[in-house]
C-alpha positions in Angstrom: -6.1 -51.8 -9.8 -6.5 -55.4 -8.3 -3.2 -56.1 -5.7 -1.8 -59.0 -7.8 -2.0 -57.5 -11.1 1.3 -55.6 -10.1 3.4 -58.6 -11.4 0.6 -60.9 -12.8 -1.2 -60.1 -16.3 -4.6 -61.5 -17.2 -2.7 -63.8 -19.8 -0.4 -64.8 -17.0 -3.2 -66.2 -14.8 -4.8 -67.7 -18.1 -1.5 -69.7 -18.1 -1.3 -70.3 -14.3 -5.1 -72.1 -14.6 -3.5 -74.0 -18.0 -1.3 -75.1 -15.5 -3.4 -76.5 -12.6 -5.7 -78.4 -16.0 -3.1 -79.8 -16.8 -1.0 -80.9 -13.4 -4.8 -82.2 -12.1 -5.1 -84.2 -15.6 -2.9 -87.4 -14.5 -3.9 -86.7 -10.2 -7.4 -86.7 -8.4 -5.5 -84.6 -6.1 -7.1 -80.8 -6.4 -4.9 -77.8 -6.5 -6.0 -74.1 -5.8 -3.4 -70.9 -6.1 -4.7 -67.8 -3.7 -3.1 -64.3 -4.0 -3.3 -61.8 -1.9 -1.2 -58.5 -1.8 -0.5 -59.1 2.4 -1.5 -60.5 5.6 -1.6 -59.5 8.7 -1.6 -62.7 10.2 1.3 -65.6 10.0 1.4 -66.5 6.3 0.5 -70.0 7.3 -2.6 -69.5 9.7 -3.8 -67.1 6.7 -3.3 -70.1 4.3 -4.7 -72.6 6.4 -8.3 -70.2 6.8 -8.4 -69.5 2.8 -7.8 -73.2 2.5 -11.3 -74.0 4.4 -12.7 -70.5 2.7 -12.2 -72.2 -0.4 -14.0 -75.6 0.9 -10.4 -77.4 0.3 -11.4 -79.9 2.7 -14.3 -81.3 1.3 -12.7 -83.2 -1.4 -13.5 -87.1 -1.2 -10.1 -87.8 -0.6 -8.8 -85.0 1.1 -6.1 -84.3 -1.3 -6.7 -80.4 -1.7 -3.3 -78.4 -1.9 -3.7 -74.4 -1.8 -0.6 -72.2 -2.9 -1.0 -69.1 -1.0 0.8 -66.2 -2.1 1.2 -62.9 -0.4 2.8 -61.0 -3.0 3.7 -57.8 -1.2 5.1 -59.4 2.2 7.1 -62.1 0.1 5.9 -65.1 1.4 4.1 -67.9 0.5 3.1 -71.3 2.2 2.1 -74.9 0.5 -1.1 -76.3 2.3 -1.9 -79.8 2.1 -5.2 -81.6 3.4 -4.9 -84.5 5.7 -5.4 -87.5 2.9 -1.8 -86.1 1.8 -0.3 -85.6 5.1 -1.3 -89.0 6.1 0.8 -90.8 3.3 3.5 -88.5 2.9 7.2 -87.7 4.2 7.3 -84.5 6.1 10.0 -83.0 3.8 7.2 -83.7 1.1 6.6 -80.0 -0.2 10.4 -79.6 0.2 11.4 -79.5 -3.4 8.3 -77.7 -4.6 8.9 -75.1 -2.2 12.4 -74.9 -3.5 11.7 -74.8 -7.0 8.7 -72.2 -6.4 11.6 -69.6 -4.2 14.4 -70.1 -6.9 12.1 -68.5 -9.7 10.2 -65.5 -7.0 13.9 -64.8 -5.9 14.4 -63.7 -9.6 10.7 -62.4 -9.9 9.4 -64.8 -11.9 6.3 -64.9 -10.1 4.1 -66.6 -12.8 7.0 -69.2 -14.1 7.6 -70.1 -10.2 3.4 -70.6 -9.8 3.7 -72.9 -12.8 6.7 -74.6 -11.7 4.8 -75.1 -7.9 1.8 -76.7 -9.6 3.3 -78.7 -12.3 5.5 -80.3 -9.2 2.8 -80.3 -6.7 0.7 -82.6 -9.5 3.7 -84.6 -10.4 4.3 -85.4 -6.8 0.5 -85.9 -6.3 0.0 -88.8 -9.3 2.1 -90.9 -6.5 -0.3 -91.1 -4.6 -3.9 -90.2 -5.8 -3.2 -91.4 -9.4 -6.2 -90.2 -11.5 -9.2 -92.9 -11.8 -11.6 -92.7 -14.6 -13.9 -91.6 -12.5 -12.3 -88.7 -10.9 -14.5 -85.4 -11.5 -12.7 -82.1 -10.8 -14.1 -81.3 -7.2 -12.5 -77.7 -7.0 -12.5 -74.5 -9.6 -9.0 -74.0 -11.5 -9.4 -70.2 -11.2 -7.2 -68.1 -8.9 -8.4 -66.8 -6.2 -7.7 -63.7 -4.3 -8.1 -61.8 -1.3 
């Protein structure tokens, strides 16, 4: 039995990658979800070193946001590249982070991944609007550890 499959189904990933197609459909901005059942190390050094596992930071514009979870420590970290963090408030992933803990609190872990990406790529269209030459630089698939 794979770690995350304790609270997500195959169908609910299907609808967690429906999500990122369709969040990355109006951005050139790339999102990736990660899951892991725990870390030993602080939740956000383990995001940032799946975030260059993944190759995050190669997009052209360096507008690669990873949504690490680690399911069974309860935590979970928003990791921007530095093409967002150079254009955007500090409080940025705020909300989305917000949003994201409202519906894990009440373990909703799929409708809060949805929630994360659909805001991530509605914040994102701000600022790296989709061009109609955008290809999609990163696979929609969920990874995991």
């Amino acid at each position: 039995m794979q770690p995350d499959s304790i609270f997500l189904s195959k169908e609910d990933e299907n609808e967690i990658v429906a999500a990122i197609q369709l969040a990355e459909k109006n951005t050139s901005g790339e999102i990736r979800v990660h899951i892991e059942q725990t870390t030993s190390k602080v939740p956000f050094d383990r995001a940032l070193e799946v975030f260059y596992e993944l190759k995050m930071n190669e997009t052209q514009l360096q507008n690669g946001v990873l949504i690490y979870l680690a399911s069974a420590d309860k935590q979970f970290v928003i990791c921007g590249d530095k093409g967002i963090n150079e254009v955007v408030a500090t409080d940025f992933w705020d909300s989305t982070k917000e949003i994201m803990a409202a519906q894990f609190k009440q373990g909703n872990f799929k409708q809060g991944l949805i929630d994360g990406i659909t805001q991530a790529g509605e914040q994102l269209k701000t600022y790296f609007p989709w061009q109609a030459d955008d290809t999609n630089e990163l696979s929609n698939e969920i990874s995991k550890g």
